[in-house]
N, C-alpha and C positions, 0 to 999 in steps of 0.2 A: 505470352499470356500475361493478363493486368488481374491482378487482386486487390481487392479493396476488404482491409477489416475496418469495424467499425464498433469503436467502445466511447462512449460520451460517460459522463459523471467525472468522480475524484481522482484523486493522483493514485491511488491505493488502487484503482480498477485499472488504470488507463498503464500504468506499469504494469499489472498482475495481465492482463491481455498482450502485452508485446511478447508473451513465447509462443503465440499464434505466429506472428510474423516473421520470429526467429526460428522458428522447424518449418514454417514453407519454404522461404531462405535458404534454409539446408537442403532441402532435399526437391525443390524448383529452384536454382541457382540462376538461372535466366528470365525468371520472373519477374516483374514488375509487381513491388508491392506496395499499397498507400495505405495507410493508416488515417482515419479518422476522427478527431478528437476534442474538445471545448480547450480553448485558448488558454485557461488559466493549468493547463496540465504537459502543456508543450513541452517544459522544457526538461522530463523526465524522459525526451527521447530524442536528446540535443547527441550523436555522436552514434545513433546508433545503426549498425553497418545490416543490419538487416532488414533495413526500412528503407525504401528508395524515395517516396516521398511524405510528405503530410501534410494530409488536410486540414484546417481548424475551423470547426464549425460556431461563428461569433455568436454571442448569445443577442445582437440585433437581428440576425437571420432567423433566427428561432421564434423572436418573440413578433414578428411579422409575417403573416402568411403569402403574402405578394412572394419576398423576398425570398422566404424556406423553398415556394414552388422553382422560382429562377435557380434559385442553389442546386433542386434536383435534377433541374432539367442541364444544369454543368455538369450535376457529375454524369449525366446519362451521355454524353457526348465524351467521354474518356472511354467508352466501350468496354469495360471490365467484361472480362470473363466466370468471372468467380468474387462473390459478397458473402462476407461472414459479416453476422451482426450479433456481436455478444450483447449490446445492449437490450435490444429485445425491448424496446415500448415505441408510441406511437407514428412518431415524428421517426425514429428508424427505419421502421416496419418502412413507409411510405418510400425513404430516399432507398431502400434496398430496394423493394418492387419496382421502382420506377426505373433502377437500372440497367436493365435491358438484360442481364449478368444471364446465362442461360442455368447456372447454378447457384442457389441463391440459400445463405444456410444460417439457421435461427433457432432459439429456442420455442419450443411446442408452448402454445397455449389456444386455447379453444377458437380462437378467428385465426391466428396466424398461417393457416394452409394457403390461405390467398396469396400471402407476400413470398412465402418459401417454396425450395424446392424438398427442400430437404431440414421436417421439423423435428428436432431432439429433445426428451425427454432430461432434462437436471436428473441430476442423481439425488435419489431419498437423503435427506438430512439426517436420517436417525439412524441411515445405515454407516459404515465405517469407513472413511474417505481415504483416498490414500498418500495423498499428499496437502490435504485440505482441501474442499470442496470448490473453492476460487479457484486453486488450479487445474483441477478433476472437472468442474465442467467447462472450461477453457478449452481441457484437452480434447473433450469430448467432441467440439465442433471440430475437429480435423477428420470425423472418423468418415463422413461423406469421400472424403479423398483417396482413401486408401492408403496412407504416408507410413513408410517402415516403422513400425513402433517399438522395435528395438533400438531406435535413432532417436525419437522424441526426447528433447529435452526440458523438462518441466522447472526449470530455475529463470526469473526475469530476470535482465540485469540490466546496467547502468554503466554508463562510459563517462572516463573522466579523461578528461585533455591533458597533456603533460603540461603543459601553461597551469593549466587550475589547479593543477598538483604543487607546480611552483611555486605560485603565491602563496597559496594555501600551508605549505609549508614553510615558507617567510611569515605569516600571519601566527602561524604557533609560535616561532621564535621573539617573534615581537611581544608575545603573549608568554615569554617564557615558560612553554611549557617543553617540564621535564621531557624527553622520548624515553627514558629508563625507564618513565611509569607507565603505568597502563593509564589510558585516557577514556575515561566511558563516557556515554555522552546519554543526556539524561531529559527522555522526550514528555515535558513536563504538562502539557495538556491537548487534549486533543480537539478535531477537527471543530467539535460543538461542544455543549457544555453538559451536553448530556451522552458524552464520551471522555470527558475529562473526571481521571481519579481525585474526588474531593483534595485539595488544597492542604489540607489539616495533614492527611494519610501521606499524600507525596511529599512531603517535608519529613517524613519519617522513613520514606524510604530513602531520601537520599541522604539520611543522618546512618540508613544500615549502610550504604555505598560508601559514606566517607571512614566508616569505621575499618574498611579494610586498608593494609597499608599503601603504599606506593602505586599512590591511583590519584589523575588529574579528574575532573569533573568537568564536561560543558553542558550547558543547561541548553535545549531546541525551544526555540519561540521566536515567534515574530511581534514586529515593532508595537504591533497592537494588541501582544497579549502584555507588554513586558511589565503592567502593575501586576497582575497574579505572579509574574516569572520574582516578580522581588518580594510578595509578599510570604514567598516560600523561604527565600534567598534572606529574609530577615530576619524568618524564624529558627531558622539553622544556628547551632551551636556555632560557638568564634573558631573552634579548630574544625568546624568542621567547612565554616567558609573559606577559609584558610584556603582548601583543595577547589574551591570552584573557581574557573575564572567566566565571571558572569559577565564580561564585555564580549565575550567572543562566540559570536554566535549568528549564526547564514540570516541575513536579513532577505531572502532570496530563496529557492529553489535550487539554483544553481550554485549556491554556495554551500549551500547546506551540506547540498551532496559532495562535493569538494572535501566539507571541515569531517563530515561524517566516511568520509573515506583513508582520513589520518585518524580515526578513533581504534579502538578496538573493539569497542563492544558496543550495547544501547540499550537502555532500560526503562522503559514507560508505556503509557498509553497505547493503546490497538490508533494505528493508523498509518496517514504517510509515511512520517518518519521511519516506521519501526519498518513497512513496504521497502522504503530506498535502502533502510541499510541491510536487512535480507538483500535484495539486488547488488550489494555492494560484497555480497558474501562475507557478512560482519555477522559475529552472534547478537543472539536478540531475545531480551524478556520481556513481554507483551503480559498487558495488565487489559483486559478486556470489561467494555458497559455491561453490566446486567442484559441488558437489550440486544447486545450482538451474539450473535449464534457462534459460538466459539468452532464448532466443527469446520465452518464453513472458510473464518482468517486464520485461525490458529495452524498454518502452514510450514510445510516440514518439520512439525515437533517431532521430535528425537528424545526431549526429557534430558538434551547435553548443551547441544549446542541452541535451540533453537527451544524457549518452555515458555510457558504462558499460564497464566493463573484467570479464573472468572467462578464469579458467587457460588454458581450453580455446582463447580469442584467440592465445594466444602458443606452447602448446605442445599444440596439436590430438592430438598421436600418443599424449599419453596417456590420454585416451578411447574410444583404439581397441578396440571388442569388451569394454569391460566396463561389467557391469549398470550401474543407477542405485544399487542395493542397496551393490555394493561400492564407489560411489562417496562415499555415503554414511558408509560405514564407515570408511573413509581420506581423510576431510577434512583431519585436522590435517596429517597428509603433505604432500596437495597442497596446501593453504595455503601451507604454507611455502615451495613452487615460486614462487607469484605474489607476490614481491619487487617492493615500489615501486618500485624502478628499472627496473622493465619499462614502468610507464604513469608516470613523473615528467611527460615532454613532455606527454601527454596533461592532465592535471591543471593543468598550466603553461598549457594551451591554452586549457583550459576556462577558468580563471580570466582571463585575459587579452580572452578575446572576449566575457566578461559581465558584466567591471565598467568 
């Protein structure tokens, strides 16, 4: 039997979709499964043993319609018996249809009966998710199968090599950091800029982070965020630079996840980072946009290990009756509403019950 899933987008989808591949895996151990995915998210699934192959779908194929057509018509000569398409929009829809797959399974929307066999309904967002709705309608696509679901496992994870361990732990001693302390690692802006916690505010939280004692700091960024990464890093008090070491840090994906698998903990922004180190079974405080629907990443909150803060906690009435559109559009606004001194305790708390 060939399975083909299919998740295109971010690193934060394209990791939260491999516990699709990881409970066929379990429970079709003879299966052939491939995974489908945009090249810049590959290496989130560098090691991982319940994936037999993967696709990358390059974004030339995409943006050519010659090219997308011949793509489909390859994968339609691998003869998959079974297509899961979490993505769910149009350029899916098509490579899924076209694959001959006698079972073919996608989210419901008003045309999509064409391309599926079997169209599913997301779960209401207003109602109460139970592991957060990224993973709740993940799981949802397995249900065409029938698969034990007293077996289902809803945690993604992340494989690290004993080499990338090695280095990676040569890299912290180079970097002298303490292992007595705790090392939190400090994911300082997000994917966009209208997911990154103002500038001003994350310099205060990581002035709360360095106030606890016996705690190293690594700041998450890449080479092209790193004037914001220093214009945080200048406004920091001197003891409290003291605990950062601001040279050490994944210029890569794959390192990332390496340095974020010697930390112990991660505190910032909703997004990849905060994704990998969940996968990494590391605790995580998640600072969510005004604009992201917290029900939906806010995944396995527990309120111990796993808490997350967003506007609409503190000041609900201003959600009342308006779009996602105009919420969207007036981010920086409401950013500016969720002032660290609304969740300091909370942060203090978290830190305290996980080192």
């Amino acid at each position: 039997m060939r399975i083909l899933v299919i998740q295109q987008k971010r690193i934060g989808d394209v990791l939260t979709s491999t516990i699709i591949c990881n409970n066929l895996k379990k429970q079709y151990p003879d299966a052939t499964i491939d995974y489908m995915c945009y090249t810049n998210s590959l290496d989130v699934l560098i090691g991982n043993p319940y994936i037999d192959n993967i696709v990358p779908l390059p974004h030339k194929i995409r943006k050519n319609y010659f090219s997308l057509f011949k793509f489909i018509f390859e994968i339609r000569a691998k003869k998959y018996d079974i297509v899961i398409d979490v993505y769910n929009k149009l350029e899916t829809n098509l490579i899924t249809m076209f694959t001959g797959a006698k079972i073919k399974i996608g989210y419901y929307k008003w045309y999509t009966t064409i391309f599926y066999t079997h169209n599913l309904k997301r779960f209401d967002n207003n109602a109460q998710p139970k592991y957060g709705f990224a993973i709740d309608n993940r799981l949802l696509l397995l249900e065409p199968l029938n698969l034990d679901k007293s077996k289902l496992d809803p945690y993604p994870k992340l494989f690290v090599s004993p080499k990338e361990n090695e280095e990676t732990i040569a890299l912290f001693e180079k970097h002298k950091i303490d292992r007595s302390k705790k090392t939190i690692m400090i994911s300082l802006l997000g994917s966009e800029k209208n997911k990154t916690y103002p500038l001003q505010y994350m310099t205060k939280v990581v002035e709360y982070v360095a106030n606890h004692k016996d705690v190293t700091i690594l700041f998450n960024y890449f080479d092209s965020q790193i004037e914001d990464a220093k214009t945080i890093y200048n406004a920091c008090s001197k003891e409290t630079q003291e605990k950062i070491r601001f040279d050490l840090f994944g210029k890569d994906l794959r390192s990332f996840v390496a340095i974020m698998n010697q930390c112990d903990l991660i505190i910032g922004n909703d997004g990849g980072a905060i994704n990998m180190a969940k996968a990494l079974n590391k605790p995580a405080f998640t600072i969510f946009s005004p604009f992201v629907e917290k029900n939906i990443w806010a995944t396995f909150e527990d309120g111990l290990k796993n808490i997350s803060v967003h506007l609409k906690d503190f000041r609900p009435d201003l959600f009342t009756d308006i779009h996602h559109d105009e919420i969207k559009k007036n981010h920086t606004s409401l950013y500016q509403q969720l002032t660290p001194e609304l969740f300091k305790d909370k942060i203090d708390f978290f830190i305290t019950s996980n080192t």
